[in-house]
C-alpha positions in Angstrom: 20.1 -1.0 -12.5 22.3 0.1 -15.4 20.0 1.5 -18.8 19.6 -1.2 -21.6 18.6 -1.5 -25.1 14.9 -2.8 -25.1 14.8 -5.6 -27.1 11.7 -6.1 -29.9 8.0 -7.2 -28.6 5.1 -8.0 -30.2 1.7 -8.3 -29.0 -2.0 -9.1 -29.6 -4.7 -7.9 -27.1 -8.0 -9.6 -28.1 -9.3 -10.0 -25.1 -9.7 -6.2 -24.5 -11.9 -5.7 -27.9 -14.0 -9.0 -27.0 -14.7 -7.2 -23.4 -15.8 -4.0 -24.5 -18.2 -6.5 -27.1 -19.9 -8.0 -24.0 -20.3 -5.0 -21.7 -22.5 -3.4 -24.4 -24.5 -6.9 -24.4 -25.1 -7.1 -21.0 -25.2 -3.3 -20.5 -22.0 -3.2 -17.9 -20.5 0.0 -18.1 -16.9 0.0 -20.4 -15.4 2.1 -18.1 -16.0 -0.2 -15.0 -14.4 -2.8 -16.5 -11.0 -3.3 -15.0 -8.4 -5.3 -17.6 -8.6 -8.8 -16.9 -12.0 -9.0 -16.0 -14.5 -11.4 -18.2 -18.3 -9.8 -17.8 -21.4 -11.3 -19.2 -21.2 -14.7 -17.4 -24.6 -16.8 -16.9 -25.5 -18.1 -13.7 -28.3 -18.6 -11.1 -28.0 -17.1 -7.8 -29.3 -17.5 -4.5 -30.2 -15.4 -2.2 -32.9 -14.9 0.5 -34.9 -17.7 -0.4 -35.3 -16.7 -3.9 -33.1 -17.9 -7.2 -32.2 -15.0 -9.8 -31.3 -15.6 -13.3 -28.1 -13.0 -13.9 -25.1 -12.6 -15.2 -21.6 -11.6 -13.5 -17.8 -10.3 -13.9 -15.4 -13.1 -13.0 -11.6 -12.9 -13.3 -9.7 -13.7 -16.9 -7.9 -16.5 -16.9 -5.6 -18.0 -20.0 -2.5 -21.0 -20.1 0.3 -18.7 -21.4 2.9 -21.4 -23.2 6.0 -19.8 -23.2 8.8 -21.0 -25.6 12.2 -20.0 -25.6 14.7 -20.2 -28.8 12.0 -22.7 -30.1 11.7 -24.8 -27.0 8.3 -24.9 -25.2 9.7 -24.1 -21.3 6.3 -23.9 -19.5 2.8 -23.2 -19.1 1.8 -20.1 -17.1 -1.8 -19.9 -15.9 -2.8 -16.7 -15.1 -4.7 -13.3 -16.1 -4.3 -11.6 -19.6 -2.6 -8.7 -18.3 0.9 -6.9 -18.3 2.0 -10.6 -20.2 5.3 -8.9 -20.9 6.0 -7.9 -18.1 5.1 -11.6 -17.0 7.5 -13.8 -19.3 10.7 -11.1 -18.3 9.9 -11.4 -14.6 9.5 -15.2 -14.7 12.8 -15.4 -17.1 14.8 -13.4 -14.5 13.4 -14.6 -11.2 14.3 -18.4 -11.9 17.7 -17.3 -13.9 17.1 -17.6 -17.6 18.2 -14.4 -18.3 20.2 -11.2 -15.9 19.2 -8.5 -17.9 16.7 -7.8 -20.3 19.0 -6.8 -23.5 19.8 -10.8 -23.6 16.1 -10.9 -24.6 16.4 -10.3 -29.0 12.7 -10.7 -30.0 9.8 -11.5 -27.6 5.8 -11.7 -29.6 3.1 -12.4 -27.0 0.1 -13.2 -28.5 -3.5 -14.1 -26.2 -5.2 -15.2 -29.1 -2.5 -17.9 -29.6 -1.7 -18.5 -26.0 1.9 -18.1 -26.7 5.3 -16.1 -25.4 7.8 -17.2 -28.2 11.0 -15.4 -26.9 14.4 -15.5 -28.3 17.4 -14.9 -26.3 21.2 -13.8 -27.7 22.8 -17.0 -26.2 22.1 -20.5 -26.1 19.5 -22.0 -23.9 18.4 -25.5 -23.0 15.5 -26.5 -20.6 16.4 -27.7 -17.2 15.3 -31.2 -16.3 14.5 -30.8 -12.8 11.3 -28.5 -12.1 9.7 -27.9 -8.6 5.8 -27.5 -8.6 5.0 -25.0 -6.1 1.8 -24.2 -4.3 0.5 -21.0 -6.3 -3.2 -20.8 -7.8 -3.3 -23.7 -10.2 0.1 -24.9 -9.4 3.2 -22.8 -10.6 6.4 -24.4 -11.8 10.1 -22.9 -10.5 13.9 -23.9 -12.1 15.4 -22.1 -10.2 17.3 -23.2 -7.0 20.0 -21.0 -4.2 19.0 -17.5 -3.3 21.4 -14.7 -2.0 20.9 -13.2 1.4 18.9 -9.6 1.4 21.8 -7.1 2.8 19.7 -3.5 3.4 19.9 -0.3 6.0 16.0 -0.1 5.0 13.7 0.9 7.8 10.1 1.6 7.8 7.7 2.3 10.9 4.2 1.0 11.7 2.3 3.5 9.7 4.4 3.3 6.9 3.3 -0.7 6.2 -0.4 -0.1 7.3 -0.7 2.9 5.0 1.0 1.5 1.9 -1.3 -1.9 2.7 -4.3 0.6 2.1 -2.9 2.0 -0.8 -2.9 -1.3 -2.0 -6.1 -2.1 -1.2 -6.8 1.1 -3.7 -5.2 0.0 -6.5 -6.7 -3.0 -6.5 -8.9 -2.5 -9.8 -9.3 -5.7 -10.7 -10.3 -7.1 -7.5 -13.0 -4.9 -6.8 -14.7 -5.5 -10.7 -14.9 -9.1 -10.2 -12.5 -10.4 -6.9 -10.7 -13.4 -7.1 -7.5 -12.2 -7.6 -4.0 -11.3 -6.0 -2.4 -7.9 -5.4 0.5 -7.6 -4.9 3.2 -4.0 -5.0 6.5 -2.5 -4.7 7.1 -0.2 -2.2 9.7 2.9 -1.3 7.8 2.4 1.7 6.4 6.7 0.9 4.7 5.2 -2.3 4.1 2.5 -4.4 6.0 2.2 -7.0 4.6 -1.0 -9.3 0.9 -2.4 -8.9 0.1 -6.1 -10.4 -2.8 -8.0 -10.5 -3.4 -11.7 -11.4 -5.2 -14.9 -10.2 -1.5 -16.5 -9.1 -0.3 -14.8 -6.2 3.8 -15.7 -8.1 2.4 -14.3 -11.1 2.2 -10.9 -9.7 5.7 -10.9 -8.5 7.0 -11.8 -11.9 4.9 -9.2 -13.2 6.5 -6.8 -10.7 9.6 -7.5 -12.1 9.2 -7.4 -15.5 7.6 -4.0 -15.2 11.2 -3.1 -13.1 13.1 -4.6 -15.9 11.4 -2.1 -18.6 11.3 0.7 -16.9 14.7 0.7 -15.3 13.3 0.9 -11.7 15.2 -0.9 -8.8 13.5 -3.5 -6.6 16.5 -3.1 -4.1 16.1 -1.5 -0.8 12.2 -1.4 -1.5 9.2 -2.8 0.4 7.3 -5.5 -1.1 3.2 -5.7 -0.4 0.7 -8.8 -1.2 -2.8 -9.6 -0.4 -1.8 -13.7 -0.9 -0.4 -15.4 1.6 3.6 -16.1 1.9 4.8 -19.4 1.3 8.9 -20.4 0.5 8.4 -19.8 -3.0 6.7 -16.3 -2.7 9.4 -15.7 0.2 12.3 -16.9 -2.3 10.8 -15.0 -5.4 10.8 -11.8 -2.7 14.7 -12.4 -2.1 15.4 -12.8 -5.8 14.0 -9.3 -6.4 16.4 -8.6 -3.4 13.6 -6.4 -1.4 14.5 -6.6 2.6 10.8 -5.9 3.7 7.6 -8.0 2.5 4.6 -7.3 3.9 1.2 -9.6 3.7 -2.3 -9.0 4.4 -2.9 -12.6 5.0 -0.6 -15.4 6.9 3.1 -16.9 6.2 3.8 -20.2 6.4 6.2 -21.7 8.7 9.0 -22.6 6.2 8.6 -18.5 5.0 9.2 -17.4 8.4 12.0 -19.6 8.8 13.3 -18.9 5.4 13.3 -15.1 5.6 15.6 -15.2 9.1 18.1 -17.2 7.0 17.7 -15.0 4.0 17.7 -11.7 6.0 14.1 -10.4 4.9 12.0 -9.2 7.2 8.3 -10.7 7.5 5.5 -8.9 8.1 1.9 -10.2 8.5 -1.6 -9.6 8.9 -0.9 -6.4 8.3 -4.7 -4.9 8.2 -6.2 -2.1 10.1 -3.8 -0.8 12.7 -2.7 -4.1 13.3 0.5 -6.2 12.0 2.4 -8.9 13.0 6.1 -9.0 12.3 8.0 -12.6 12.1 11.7 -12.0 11.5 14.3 -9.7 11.5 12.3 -7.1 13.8 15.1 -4.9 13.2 13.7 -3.1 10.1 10.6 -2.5 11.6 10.4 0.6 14.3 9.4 -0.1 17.4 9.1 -3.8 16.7 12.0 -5.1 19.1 9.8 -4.3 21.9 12.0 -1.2 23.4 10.6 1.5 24.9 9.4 3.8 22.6 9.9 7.8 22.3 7.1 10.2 22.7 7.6 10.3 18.7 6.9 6.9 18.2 3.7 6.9 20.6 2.3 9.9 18.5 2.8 8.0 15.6 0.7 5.1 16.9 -2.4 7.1 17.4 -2.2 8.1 13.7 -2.0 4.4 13.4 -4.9 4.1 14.9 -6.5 6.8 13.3 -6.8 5.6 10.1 -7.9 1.9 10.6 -11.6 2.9 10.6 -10.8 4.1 6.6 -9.3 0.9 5.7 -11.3 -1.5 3.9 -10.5 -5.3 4.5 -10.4 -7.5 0.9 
């Protein structure tokens, strides 16, 4: 992805002051507070036989209207964080833009509830939207996807030891739960880490961050806690990564999906386990051949580290 001029943003982070506020109320440490997370909230809970009176961390969650050249496009629910990186990604994933220097001006404010972005060239609305089955029901313009062309090839161990890596990263999740995590992958490390209630969200956050940092989602491995449906498997192809990998299950329209775009589908990918749906290819040892002394060795490290790995 070629260098480009970053265009102007703007932005307003209440949320983080008003977070710090509370913890000292309710005495939750500052520094355990992931971003995202809302502490302080009053409720009864049961346990044992007994009721407590307590209060708890539960995820963020906001309606981000987005406007573009003046137009109100859509409402994004999701969690106050990385909201940039949220409005590119969603921009470039369903086509409004190809590169972020068409973007003049962006100002993202949380106290307003508003991304009011303006582009270099004209833009309308499109009239035909499809709702799609993210957390709190998402919204996509966008229609035809590209097939995934890629050499990539990752083993076993790779997958399962970037899936616990994952599991790592995930600061939000452990503060309160109740979020997706999702990453990208040169299948050695991971390269972008995104958090948010809507398991789409943290793609489009993924690509944002790409976008602004001039880091390539191509060739890469992609990694989610959420399940994969279509859309997740179409936004997958759109960042045009051959290899997504999912904690959880894909649905039957993903699986068949990623044969015809040429992504291989990975899930249940926990422990030393992992299940692979498509394109086996990419995936060592996943064709069922007979495997080398190497590739047996590598399945007792496998093994070795699924005791270490801490399911969500």
């Amino acid at each position: 992805m070629p260098p480009v001029a970053a265009p102007r943003f703007a932005r307003a982070e209440p949320l983080v002051a008003d977070a710090r506020a509370e913890s000292e109320k309710t005495g939750q440490a500052v520094e355990k507070l992931a971003p995202g997370t809302t502490p302080g909230m009053l409720c009864s809970h049961f346990s044992s036989g007994q009721w407590l009176r307590t209060s708890l961390a539960v995820p963020s969650e906001m309606a981000l209207a987005l406007y573009v050249n003046g137009q109100e496009l859509v409402s994004i629910l999701c969690t106050p964080t990385k909201l940039t990186c949220l409005v590119l990604g969603f921009l470039y994933l369903e086509g409004i833009i190809k590169a972020v220097n068409e973007v003049v001006s962006m100002r993202v404010c949380e106290e307003e509830s508003l991304a009011d972005v303006r582009l270099s060239g004209d833009y309308s609305p499109p009239t035909r939207r499809v709702l799609t089955s993210g957390c709190g029901g998402g919204t996509s313009f966008r229609s035809g996807t590209e097939k995934v062309d890629s050499d990539l090839l990752v083993t076993p161990l790779d997958v399962l030891s970037r899936m616990r890596e994952l599991q790592e990263k995930a600061e939000l999740f452990r503060s309160c739960g109740g979020v997706h995590t999702s990453a990208l992958s040169d299948a050695r490390d991971l390269l972008v880490v995104a958090e948010d209630i809507g398991r789409h969200n943290t793609l489009d956050k993924i690509q944002g961050e790409c976008l602004l940092t001039n880091v390539s989602t191509r060739d890469r491995m992609l990694l989610t806690t959420g399940r994969i449906s279509s859309e997740m498997l179409v936004k997958a192809a759109r960042l045009a990564t051959p290899v997504v990998v999912s904690r959880s299950t894909p649905t039957s329209r993903a699986i068949s999906l990623a044969g015809e775009l040429g992504i291989t589908l990975v899930g249940y990918a926990r422990g030393s386990r992992l299940t692979v749906y498509s394109h086996e290819e990419r995936v060592q040892g996943a064709d069922l051949e007979a495997r080398s002394a190497a590739e047996a060795g590598e399945a007792q490290e496998v093994e070795s580290i699924a005791d270490e790995i801490v399911a969500f």
